[in-house]
C-alpha positions as CSV (number, residue, x, y, z in Angstrom):
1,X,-13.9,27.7,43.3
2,X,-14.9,29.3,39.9
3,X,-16.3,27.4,37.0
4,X,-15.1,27.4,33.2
5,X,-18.0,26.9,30.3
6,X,-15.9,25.6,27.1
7,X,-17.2,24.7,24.0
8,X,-15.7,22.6,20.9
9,X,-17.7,22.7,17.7
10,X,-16.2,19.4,15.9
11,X,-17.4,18.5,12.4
12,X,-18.7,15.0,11.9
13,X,-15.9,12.4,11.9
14,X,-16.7,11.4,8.3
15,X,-16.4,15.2,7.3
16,X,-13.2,15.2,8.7
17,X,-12.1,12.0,7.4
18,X,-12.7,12.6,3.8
19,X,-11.0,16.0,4.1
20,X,-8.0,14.4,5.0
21,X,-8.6,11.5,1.7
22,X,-8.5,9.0,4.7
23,X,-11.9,7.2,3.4
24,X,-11.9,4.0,1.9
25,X,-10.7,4.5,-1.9
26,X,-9.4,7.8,-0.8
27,X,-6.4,9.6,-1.7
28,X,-4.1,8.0,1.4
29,X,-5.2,4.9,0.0
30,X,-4.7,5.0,-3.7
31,X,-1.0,6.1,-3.0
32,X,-0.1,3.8,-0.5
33,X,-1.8,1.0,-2.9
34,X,0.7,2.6,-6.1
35,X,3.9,2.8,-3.6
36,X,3.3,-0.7,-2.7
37,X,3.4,-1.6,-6.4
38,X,6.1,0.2,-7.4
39,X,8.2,0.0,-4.7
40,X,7.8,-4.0,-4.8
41,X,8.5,-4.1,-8.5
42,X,12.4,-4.7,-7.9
43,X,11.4,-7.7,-5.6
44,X,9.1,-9.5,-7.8
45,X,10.7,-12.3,-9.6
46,X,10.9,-11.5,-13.1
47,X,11.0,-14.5,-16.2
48,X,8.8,-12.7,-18.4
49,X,7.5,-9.9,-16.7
50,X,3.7,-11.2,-16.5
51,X,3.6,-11.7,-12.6
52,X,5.0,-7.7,-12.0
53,X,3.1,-6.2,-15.0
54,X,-0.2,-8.8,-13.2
55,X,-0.7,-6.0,-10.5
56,X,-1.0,-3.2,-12.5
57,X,-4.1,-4.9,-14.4
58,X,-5.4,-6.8,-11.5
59,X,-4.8,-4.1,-8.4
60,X,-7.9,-1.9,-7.7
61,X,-5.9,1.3,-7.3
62,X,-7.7,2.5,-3.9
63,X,-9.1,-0.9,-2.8
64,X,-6.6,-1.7,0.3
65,X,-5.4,-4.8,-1.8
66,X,-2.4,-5.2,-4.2
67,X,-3.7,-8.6,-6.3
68,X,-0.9,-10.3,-8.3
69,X,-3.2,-12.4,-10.9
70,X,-1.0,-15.1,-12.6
71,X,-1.5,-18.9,-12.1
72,X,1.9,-19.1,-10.4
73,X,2.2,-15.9,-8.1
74,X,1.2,-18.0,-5.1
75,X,4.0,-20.6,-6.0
76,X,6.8,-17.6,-6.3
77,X,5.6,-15.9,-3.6
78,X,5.2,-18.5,-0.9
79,X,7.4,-21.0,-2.9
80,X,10.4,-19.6,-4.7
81,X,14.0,-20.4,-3.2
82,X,15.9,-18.3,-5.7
83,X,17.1,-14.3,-4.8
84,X,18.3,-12.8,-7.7
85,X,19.3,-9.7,-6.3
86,X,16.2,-8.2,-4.6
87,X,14.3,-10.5,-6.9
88,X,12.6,-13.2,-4.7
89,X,9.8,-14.8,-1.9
90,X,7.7,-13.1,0.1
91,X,8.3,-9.7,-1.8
92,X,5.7,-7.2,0.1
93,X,7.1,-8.1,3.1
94,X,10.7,-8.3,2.2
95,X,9.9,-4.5,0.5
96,X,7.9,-3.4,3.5
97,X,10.9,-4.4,5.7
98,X,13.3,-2.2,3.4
99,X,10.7,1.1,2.6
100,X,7.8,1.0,5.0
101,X,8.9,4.6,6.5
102,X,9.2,6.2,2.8
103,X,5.6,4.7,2.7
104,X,4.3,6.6,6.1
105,X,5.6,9.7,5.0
106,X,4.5,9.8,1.9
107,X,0.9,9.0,3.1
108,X,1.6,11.4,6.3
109,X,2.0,14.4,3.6
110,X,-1.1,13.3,2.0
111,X,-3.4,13.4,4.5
């Protein structure tokens, strides 16, 4: 029976990682975190415009966390009976249900 030496000269894992934009705050991240916003824009209920327009200023682009900053965004999201179109409750996962593949890919090509 005859032997085979191999070897596999890997670079670190968070050498690796980074060159893919796969770190925390890294380029995967930051787009999924803009898709999720703009994609979930035509969900949002809209009177004025402050609870949409509210993740743009509040969102940490990169962060992992999509922040809708208005005193009644927990109300419309958990709350809200009326669709208006998309417009409605629960809009990430209502969007995410709808464009969660557009998402992948888009983050797939990335990295």
């Amino acid at each position: 029976m005859s032997a085979i030496n191999c070897s596999l000269d890997l670079k670190p894992l968070q050498v690796m990682v980074q060159a893919r934009g796969l770190e925390a705050g890294g380029e995967v991240q930051k787009y999924i975190d803009s898709e999720v916003i703009r994609l979930s824009d035509p969900y949002v209920p809209f009177d004025t415009g402050m609870l949409k327009h509210s993740a743009i200023s509040a969102t940490v682009i990169g962060s992992g966390v999509v922040v809708y900053n208005t005193p009644y965004a927990r109300k419309q999201y958990y709350g809200n009976r009326g669709v208006k179109g998309l417009r409605g409750p629960r809009w990430f996962e209502r969007m995410k249900a709808d464009r969660r593949e557009d998402i992948l890919r888009g983050a797939a090509k990335i990295a």
